[in-house]
Backbone and ligand atoms as CSV (ligand in chain L), in Angstrom:
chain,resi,resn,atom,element,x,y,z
A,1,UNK,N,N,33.436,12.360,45.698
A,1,UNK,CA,C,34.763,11.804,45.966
A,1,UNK,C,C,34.639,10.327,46.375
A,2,UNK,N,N,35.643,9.787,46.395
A,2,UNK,CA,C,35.511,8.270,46.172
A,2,UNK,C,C,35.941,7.746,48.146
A,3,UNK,N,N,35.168,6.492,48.321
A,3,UNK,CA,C,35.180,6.226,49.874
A,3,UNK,C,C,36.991,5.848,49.289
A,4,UNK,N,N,37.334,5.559,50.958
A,4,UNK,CA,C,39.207,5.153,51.131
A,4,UNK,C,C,39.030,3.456,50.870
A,5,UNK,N,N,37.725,3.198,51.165
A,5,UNK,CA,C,37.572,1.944,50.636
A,5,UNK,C,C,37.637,1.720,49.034
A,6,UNK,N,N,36.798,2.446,48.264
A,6,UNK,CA,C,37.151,2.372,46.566
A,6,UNK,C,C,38.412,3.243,46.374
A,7,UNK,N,N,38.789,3.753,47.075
A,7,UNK,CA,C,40.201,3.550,46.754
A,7,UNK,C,C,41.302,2.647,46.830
A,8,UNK,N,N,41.285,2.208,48.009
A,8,UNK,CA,C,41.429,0.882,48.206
A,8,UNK,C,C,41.644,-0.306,46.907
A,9,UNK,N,N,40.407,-0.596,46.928
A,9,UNK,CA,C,40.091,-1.139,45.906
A,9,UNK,C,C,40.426,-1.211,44.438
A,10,UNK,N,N,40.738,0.176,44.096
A,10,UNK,CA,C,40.965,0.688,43.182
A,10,UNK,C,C,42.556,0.544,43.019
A,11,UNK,N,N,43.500,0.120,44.094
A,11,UNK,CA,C,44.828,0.170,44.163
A,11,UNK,C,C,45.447,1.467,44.156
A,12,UNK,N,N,44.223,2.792,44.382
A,12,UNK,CA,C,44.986,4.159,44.864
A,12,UNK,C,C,45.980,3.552,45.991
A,13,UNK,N,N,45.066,3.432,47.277
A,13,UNK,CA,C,45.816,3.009,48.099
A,13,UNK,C,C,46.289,1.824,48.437
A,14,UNK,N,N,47.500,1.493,49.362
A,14,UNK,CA,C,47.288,-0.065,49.687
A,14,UNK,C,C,46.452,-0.316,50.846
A,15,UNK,N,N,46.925,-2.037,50.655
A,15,UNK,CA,C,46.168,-2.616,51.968
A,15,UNK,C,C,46.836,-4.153,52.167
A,16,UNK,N,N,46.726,-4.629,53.094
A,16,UNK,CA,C,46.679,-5.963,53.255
A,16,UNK,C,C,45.695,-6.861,52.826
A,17,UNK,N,N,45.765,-7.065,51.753
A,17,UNK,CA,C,44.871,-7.460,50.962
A,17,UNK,C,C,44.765,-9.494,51.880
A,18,UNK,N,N,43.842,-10.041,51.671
A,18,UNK,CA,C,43.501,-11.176,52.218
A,18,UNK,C,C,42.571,-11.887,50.848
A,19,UNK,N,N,41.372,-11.616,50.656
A,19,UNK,CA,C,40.999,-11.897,49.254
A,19,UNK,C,C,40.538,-10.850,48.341
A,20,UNK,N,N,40.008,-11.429,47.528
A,20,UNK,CA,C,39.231,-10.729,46.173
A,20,UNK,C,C,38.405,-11.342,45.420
A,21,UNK,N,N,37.421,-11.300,45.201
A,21,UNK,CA,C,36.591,-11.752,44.028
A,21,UNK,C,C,36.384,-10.350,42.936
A,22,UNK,N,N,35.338,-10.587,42.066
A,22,UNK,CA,C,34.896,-9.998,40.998
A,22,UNK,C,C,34.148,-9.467,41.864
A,23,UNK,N,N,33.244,-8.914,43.250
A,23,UNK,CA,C,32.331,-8.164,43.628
A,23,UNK,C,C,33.269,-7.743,45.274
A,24,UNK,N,N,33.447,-8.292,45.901
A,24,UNK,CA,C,34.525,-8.028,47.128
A,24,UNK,C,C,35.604,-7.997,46.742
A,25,UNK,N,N,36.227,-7.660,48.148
A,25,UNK,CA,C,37.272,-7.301,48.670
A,25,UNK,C,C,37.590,-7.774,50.495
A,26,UNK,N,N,38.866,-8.001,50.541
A,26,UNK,CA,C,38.874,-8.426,52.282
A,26,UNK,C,C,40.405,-8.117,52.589
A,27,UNK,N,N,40.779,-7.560,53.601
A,27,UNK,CA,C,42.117,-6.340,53.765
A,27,UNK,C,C,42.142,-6.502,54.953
A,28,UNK,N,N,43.545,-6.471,55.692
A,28,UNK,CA,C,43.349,-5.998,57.134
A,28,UNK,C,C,43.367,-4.987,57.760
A,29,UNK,N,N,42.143,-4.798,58.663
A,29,UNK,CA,C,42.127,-3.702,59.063
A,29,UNK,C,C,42.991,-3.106,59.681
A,30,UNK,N,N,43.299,-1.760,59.387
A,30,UNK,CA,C,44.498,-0.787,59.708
A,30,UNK,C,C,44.885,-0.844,61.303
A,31,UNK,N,N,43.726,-0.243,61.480
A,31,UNK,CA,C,43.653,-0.403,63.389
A,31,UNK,C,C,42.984,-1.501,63.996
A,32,UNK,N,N,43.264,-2.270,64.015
A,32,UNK,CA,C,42.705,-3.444,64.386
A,32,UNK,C,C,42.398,-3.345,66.072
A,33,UNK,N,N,40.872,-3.971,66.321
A,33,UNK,CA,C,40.475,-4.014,67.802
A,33,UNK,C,C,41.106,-5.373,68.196
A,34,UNK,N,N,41.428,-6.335,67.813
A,34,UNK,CA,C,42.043,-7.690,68.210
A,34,UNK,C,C,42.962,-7.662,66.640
A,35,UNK,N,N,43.812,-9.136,67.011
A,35,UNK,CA,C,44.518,-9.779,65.928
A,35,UNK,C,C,44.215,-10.470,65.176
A,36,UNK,N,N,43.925,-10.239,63.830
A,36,UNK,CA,C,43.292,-10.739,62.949
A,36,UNK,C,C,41.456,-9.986,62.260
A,37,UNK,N,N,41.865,-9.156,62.833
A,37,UNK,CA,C,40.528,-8.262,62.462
A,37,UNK,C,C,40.550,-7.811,60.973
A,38,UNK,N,N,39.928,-8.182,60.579
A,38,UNK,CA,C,40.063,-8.281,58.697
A,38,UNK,C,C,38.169,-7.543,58.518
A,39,UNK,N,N,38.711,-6.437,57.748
A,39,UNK,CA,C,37.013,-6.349,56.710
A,39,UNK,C,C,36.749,-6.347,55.498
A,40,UNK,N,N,35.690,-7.126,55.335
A,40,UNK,CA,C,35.405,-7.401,54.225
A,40,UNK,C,C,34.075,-6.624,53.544
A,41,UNK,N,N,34.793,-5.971,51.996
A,41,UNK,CA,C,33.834,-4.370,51.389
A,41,UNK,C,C,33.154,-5.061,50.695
A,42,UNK,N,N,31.754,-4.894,49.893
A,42,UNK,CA,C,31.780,-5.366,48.484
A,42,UNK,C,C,32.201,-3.832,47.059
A,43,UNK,N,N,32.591,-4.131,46.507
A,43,UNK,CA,C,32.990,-3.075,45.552
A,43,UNK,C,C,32.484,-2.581,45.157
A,44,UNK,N,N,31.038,-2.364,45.129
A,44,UNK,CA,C,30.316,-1.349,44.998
A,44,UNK,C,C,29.931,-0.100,46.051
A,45,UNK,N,N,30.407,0.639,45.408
A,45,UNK,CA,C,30.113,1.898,46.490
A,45,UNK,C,C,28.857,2.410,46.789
A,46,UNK,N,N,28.222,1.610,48.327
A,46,UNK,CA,C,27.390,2.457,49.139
A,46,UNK,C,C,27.629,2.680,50.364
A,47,UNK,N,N,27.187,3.547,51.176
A,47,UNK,CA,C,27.523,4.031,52.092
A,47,UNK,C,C,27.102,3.087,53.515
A,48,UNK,N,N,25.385,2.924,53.118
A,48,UNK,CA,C,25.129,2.204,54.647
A,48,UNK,C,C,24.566,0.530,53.974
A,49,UNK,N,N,25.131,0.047,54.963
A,49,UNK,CA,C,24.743,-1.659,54.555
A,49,UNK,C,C,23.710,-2.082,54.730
A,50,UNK,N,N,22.325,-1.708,54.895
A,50,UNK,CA,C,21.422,-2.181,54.524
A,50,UNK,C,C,20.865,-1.511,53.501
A,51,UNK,N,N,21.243,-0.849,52.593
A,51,UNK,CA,C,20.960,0.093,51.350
A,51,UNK,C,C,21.634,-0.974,50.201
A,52,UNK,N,N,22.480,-1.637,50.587
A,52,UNK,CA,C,23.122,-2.813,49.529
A,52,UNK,C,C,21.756,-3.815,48.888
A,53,UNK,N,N,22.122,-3.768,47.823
A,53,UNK,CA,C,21.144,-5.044,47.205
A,53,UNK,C,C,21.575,-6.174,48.096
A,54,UNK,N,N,20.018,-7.039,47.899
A,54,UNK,CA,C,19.980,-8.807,48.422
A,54,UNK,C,C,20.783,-9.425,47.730
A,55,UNK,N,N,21.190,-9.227,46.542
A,55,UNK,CA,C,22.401,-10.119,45.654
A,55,UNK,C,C,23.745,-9.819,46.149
A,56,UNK,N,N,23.778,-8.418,46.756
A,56,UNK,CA,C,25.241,-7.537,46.921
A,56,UNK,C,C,25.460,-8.929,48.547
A,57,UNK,N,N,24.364,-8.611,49.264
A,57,UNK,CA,C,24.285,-8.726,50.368
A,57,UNK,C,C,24.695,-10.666,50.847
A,58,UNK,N,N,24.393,-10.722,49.795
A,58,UNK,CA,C,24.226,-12.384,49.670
A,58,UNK,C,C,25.866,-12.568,49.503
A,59,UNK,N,N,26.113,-12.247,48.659
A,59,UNK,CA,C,27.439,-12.400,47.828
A,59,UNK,C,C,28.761,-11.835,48.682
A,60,UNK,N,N,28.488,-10.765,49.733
A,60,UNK,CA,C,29.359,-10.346,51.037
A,60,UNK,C,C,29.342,-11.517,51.466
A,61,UNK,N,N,28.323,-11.812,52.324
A,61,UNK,CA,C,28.172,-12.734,53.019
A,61,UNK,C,C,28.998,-13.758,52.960
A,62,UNK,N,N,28.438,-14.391,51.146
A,62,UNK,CA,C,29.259,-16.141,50.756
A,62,UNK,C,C,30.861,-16.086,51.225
A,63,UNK,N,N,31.227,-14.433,50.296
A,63,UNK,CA,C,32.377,-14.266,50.547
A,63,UNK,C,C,33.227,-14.214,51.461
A,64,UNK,N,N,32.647,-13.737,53.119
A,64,UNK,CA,C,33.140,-13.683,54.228
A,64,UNK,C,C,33.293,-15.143,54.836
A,65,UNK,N,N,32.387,-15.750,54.891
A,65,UNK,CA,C,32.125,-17.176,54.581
A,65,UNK,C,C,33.744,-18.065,55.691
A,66,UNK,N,N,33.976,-17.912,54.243
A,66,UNK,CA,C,35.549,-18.810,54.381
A,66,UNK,C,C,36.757,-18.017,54.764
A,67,UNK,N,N,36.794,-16.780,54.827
A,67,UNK,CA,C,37.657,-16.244,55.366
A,67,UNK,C,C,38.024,-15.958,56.775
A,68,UNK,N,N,36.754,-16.356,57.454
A,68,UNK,CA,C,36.165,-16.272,58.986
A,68,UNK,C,C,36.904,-16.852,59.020
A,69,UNK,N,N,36.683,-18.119,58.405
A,69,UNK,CA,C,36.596,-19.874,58.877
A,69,UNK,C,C,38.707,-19.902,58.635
A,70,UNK,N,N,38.851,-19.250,58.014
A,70,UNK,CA,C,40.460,-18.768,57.588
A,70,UNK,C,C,41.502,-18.043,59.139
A,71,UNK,N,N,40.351,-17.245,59.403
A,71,UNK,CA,C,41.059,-16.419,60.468
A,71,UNK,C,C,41.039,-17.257,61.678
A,72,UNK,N,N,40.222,-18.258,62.192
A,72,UNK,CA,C,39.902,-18.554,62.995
A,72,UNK,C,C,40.615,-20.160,63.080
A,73,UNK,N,N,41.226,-20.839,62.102
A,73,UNK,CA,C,42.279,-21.101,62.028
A,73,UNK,C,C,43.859,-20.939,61.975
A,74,UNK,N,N,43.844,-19.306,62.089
A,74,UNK,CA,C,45.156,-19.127,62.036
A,74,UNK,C,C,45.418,-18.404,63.180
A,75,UNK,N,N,44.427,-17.516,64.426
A,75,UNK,CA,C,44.525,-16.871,64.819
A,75,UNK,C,C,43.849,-17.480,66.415
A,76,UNK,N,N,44.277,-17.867,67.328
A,76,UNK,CA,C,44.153,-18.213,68.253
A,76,UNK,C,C,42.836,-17.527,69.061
A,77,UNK,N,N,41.695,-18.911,68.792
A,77,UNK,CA,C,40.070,-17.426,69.234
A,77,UNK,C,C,39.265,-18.482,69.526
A,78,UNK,N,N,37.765,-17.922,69.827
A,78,UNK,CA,C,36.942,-19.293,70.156
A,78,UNK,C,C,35.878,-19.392,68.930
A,79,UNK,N,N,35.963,-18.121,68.493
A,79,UNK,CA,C,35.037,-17.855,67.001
A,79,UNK,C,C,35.003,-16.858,66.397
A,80,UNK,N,N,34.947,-16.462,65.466
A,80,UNK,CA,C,34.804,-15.255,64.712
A,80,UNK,C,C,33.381,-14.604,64.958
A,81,UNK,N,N,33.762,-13.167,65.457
A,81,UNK,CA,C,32.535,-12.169,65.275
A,81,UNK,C,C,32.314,-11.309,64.159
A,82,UNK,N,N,31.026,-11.065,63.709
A,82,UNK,CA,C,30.524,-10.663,62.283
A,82,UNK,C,C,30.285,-9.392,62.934
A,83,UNK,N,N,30.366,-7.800,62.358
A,83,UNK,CA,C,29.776,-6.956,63.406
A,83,UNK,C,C,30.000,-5.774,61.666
A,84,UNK,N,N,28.618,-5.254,62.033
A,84,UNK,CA,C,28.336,-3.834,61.218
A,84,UNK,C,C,28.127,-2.386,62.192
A,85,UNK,N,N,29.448,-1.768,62.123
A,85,UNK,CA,C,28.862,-0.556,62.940
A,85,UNK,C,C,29.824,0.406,62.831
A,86,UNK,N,N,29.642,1.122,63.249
A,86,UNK,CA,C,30.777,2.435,63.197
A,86,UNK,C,C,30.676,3.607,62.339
A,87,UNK,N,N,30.355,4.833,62.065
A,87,UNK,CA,C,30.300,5.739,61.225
A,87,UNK,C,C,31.923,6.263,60.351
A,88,UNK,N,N,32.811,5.522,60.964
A,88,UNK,CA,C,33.840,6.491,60.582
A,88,UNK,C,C,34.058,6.111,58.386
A,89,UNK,N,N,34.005,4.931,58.119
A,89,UNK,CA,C,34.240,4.741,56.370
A,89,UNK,C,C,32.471,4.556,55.547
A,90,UNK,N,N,32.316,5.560,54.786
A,90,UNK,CA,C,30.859,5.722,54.101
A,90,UNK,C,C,31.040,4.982,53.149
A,91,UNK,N,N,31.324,3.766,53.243
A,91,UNK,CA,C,31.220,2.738,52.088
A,91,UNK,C,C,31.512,1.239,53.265
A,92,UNK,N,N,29.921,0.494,53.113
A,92,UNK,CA,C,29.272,-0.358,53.768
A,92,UNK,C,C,30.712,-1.365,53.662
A,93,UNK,N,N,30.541,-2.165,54.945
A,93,UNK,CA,C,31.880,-2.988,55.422
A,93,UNK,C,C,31.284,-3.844,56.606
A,94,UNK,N,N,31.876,-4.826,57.027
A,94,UNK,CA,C,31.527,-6.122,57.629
A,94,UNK,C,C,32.869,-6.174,58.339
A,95,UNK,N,N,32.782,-6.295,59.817
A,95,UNK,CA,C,34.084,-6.493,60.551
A,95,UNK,C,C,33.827,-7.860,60.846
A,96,UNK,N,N,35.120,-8.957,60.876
A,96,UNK,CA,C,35.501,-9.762,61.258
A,96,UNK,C,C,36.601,-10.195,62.431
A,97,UNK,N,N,36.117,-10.089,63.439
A,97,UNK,CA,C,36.759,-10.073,64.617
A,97,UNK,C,C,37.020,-11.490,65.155
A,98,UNK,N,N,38.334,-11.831,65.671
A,98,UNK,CA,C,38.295,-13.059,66.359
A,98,UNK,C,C,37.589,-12.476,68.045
A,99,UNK,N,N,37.079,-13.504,68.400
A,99,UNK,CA,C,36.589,-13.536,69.530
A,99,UNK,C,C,37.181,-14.510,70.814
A,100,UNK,N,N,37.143,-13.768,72.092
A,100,UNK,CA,C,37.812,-14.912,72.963
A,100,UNK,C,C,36.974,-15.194,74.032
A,101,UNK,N,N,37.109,-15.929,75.217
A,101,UNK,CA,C,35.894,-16.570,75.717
A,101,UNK,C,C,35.408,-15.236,76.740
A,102,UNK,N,N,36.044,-14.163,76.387
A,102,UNK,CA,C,35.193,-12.588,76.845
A,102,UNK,C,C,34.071,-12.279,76.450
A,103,UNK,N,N,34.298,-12.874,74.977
A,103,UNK,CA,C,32.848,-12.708,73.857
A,103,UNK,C,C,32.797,-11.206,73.270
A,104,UNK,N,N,31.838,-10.687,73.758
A,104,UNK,CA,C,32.155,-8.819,73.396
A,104,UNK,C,C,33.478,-8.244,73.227
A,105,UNK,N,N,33.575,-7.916,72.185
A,105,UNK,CA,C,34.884,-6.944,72.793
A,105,UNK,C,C,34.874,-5.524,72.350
A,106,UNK,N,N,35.460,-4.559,72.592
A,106,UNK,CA,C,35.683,-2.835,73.019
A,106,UNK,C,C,36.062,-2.941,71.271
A,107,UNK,N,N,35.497,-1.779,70.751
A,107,UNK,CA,C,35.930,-1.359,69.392
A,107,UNK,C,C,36.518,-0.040,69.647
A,108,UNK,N,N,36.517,0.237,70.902
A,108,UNK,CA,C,37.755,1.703,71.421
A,108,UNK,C,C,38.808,1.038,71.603
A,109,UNK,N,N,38.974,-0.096,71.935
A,109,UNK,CA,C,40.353,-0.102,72.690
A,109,UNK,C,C,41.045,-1.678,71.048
A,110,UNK,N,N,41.660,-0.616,71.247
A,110,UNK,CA,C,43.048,-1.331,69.947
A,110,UNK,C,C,43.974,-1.979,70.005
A,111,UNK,N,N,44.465,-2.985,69.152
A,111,UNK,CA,C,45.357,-4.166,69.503
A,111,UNK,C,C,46.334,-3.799,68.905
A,112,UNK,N,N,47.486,-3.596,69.968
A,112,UNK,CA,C,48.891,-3.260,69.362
A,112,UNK,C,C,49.001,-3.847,67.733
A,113,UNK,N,N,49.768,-3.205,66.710
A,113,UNK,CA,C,49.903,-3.872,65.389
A,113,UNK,C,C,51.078,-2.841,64.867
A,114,UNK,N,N,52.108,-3.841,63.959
A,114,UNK,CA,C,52.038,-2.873,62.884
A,114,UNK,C,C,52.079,-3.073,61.366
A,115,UNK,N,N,52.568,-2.633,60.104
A,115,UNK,CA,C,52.889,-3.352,58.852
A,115,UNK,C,C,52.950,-4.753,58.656
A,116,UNK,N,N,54.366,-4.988,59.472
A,116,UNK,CA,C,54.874,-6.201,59.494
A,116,UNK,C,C,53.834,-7.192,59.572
A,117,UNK,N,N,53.554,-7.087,60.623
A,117,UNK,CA,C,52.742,-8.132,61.640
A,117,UNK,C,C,51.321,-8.489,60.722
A,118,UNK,N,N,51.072,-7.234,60.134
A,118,UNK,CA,C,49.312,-7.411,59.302
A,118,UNK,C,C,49.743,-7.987,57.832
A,119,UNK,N,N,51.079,-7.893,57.246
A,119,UNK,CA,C,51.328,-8.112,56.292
A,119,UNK,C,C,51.498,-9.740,56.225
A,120,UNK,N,N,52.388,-10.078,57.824
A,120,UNK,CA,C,52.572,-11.656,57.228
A,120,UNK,C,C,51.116,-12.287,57.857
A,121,UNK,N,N,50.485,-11.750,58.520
A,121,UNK,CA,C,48.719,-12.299,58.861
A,121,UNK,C,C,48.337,-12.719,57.538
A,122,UNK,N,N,47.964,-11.648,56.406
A,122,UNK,CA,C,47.196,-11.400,55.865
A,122,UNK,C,C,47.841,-12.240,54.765
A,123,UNK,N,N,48.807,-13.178,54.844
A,123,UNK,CA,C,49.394,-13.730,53.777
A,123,UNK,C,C,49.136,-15.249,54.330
A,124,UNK,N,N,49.043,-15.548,55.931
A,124,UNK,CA,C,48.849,-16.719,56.254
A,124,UNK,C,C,47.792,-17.225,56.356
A,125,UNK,N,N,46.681,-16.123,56.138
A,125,UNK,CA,C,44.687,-15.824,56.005
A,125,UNK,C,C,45.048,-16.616,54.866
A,126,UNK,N,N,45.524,-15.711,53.940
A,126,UNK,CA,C,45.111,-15.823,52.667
A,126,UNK,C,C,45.819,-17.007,52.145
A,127,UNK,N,N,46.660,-18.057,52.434
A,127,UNK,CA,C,47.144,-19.309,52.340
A,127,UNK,C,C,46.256,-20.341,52.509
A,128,UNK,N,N,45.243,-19.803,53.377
A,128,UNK,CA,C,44.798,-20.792,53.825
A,128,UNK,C,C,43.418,-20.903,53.212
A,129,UNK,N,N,42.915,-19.596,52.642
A,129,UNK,CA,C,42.057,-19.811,51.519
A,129,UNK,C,C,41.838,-20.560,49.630
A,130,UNK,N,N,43.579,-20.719,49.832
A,130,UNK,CA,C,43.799,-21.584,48.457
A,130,UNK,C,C,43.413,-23.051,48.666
L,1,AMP,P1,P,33.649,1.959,60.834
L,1,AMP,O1,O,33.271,2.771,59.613
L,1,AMP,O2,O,33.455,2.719,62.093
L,1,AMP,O3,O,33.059,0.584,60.824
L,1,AMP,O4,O,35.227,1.748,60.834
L,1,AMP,C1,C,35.982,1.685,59.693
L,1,AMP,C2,C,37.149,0.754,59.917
L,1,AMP,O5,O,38.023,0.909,58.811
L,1,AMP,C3,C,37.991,1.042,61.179
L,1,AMP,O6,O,38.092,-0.156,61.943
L,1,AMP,C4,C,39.348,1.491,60.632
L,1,AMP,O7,O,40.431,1.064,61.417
L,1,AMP,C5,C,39.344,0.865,59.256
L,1,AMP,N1,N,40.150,1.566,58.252
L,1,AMP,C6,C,40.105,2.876,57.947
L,1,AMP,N2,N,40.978,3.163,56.964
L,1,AMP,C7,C,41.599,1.992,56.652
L,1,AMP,C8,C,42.610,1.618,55.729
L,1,AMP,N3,N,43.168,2.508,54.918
L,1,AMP,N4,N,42.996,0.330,55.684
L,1,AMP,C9,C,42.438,-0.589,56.507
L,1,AMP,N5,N,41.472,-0.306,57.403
L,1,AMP,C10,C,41.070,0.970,57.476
């Protein structure tokens, strides 16, 4: 069966989409731990992220790149955090978290959100990547 991420992807489901290339994908995350928490998949389906090819791995990376650099202009922070962890989606993903001068922050505890709010984010991210 296919991860909710290649579905995703696939336009089964939606998302707040932010970018796309020919190998990624970058969406906002549903439950977001802060505002502006965006992850970015590559479209190939594997489960754990260091099982990704060095090309796959490279090419996440470039891709996250500028979208950091996106969020962190639009979203009131001191820097963007890069973070791989969590068991809950079996198709490898890269969280992008704004960060505040707390530094760490709780991936239990969740930042009020809803539609609205991720929809016009993810349109002012993605403005700012053109
Ligand atoms: P983890 O696998 O623990 O790194 O967490 C997976 C992340 O995916 C969580 O932060 C979820 O909130 C997020 N997530 C799960 N389903 C969706 C979805 N349909 N759209 C956006 N984000 C999702």
């Amino acid at each position: 069966m296919s991860s909710i991420f290649t579905k995703i992807i696939e336009g089964e489901i939606p998302c707040h989409k932010v970018a796309e290339n020919e190998y990624c994908l970058a969406f906002m995350d549903i439950n977001p731990v802060a505002e502006g928490h965006v992850l970015v998949v590559p479209k190939i389906e594997v489960d754990y992220f260091f099982d990704l090819s060095d090309e796959t791995l490279a090419r996440l990376m470039q891709f996250a790149k500028p979208i950091a650099k996106a969020i962190e202009a639009e979203v009131p922070c001191q820097r963007i955090g890069v973070t791989v962890l969590g068991l809950e989606v079996p198709h490898a993903h890269v969280h992008l978290v704004p960060l505040d001068e707390r530094g760490l922050i709780s991936f239990r505890k969740k930042f009020k959100t809803d539609h609205e709010q991720l929809a016009a984010l993810a349109a002012k991210i993605a403005a700012r990547l053109e």
